[in-house]
N, C-alpha and C positions, 0 to 999 in steps of 0.2 A: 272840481279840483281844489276853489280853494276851503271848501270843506275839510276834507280830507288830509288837509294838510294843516287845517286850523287844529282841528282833532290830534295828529301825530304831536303838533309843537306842546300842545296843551295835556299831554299823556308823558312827552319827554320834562317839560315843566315840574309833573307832579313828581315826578322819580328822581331827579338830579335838582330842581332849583333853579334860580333867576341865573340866565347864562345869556351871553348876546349870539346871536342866530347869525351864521354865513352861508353864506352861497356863493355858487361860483359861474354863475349864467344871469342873464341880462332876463326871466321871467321875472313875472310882474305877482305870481302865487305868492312868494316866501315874502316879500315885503308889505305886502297887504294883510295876511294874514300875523306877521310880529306885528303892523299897527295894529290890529283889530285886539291883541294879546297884550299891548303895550309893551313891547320888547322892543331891544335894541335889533338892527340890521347892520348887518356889514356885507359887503359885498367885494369880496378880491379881486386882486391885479392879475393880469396876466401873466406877471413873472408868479407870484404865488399858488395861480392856477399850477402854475409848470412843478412850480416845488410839491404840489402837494399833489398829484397826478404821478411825480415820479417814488413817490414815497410809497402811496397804494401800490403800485407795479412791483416795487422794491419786495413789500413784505406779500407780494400775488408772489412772485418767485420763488419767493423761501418756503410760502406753505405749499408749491407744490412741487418744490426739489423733496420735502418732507413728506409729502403723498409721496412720492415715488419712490422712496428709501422704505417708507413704514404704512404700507400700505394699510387700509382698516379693509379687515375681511369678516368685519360683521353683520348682520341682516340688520337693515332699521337700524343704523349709525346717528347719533346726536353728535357727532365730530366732538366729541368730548376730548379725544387724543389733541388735535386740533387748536383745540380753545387752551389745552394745558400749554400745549411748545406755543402759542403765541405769548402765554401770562410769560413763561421764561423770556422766550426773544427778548417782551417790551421792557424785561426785567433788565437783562445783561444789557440791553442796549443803552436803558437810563444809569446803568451804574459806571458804564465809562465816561 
């Protein structure tokens, strides 16, 4: 496991840059492998758990009121549809 996850941090590293690493459970994988990386760890509150738990759910809901309105009836779908009304959503949502 912590292979595998040394690997994910060290792939996400290469693509976006030096960022501090969260997690929101009490394993002992994601803080071993940022010391091993020399990254920062953070590890959230319970209230933060809650905020950011209800935010996934928030935008689960909206893409699948938007499956249900626009459905994709393509063979072998990359949710391209998908990935477009999210870039909007996060767009309209950052601009209020």
């Amino acid at each position: 496991m912590f292979v595998a996850i040394e690997r994910f941090l060290s792939l996400v590293l290469d693509k976006y840059g030096l960022h501090q690493v969260s997690s929101d459970d009490d394993g002992t994988w994601y803080p071993q492998a940022c010391k091993f990386l020399k990254l920062n760890h953070h590890l959230h509150s319970s209230f933060e758990k809650s905020i950011i738990e209800r935010t996934i759910q928030y935008i689960k809901d909206r893409i699948d009121n938007f499956d249900d309105y626009f459905p994709c009836k393509k063979n072998k779908c990359k949710l391209n549809h998908i990935k477009q009304w999210l870039k909007l959503f996060v767009y309209q949502h950052n601009k209020e």
